[in-house]
N, C-alpha and C positions, 0 to 999 in steps of 0.2 A: 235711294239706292238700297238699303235696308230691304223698304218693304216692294223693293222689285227683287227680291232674293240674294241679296250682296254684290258682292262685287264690284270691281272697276277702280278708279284714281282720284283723288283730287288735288290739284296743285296751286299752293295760294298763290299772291306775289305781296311779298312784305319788303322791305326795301336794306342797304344795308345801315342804314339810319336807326334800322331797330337793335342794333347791334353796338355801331360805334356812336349812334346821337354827335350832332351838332347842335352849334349855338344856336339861339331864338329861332329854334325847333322843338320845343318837348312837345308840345299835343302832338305834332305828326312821328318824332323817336320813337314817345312812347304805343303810340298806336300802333307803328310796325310791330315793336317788341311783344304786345300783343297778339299779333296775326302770327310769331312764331312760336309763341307758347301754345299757340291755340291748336297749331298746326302739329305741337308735340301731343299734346291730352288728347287729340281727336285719334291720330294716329293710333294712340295705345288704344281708346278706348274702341273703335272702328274695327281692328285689327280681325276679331272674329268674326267679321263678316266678308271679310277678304277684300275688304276696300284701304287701300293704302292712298298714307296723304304727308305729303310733303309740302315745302316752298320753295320758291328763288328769292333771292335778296339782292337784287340789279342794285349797281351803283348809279353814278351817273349817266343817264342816258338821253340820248342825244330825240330828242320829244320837244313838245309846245310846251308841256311844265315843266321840261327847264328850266327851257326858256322863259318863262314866265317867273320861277325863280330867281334867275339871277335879272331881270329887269325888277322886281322886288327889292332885291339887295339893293342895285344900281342908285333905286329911289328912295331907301332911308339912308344911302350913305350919304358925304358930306358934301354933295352939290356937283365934288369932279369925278365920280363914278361912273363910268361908262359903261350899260351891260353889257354890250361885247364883250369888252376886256373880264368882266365877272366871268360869261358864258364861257370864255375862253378858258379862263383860271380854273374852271369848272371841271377841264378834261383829265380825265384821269394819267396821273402821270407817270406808270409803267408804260402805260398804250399808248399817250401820245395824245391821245383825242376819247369821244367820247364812247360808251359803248353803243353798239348799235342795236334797235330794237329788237331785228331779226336772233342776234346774239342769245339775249332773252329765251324769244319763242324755241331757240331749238334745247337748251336747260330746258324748257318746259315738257315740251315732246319728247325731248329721251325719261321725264320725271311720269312721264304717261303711258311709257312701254309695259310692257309684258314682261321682261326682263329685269325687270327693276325690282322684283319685292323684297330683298334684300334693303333697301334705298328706302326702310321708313322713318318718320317724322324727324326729316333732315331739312334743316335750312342751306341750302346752296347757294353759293355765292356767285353770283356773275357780275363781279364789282372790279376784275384787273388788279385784285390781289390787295386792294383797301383794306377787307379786313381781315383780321390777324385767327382767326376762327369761324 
């Protein structure tokens, strides 16, 4: 982007896991945490080239790694753990259910407008109010 003459967005996706961490998650916690530090030091450092960069921080979202997740859990737990019942446990519980992808993508696309250069090296949240920051 630089050396096309600046400009333009970048918008990661870190999760909000990099934020609040759960249990027998730190390599994935801390990797998010990561992707929103990184997201802050590029912003600042990017800035004079007029490329602004942000992330979102989805919560649960209703995907095959989920799923995949809470079938994980299902199978270290103690034999009567159902993933359903995990996936289920899974949904975020101001909304009721899970976020949906689309959700996501449009945080993303408003993080991609033209309007936006006020909005840098912001981690946003599309988590249904999970985390506290």
């Amino acid at each position: 982007m630089i050396e096309q003459g600046g400009g333009g967005g970048i918008v990661n996706v870190a999760s909000e896991a990099g934020k609040n961490g759960h249990p027998d998650m730190v390599a994935y916690n801390a990797s998010k945490a990561a992707v929103i530090n990184w997201t802050r030091v590029a912003a600042a450092e990017w800035a004079p080239y007029a490329i602004n960069v942000n992330c979102v921080c989805p919560g649960g979202v209703a995907t095959p790694m989920l799923r995949q997740v809470a079938d994980a859990h299902a199978a270290a737990g103690s034999g009567d753990a159902d993933a359903d019942a995990v996936f289920a446990y899974m949904a975020n519980e101001q909304l009721g259910r899970h976020i949906a992808p689309v959700e996501v993508a449009w945080a993303v696309s408003f993080l991609l407008g033209d309007r936006v250069q006020g909005i840098r090296g912001q981690s946003i949240n599309v988590d249904g109010g999970v985390s506290p920051y």
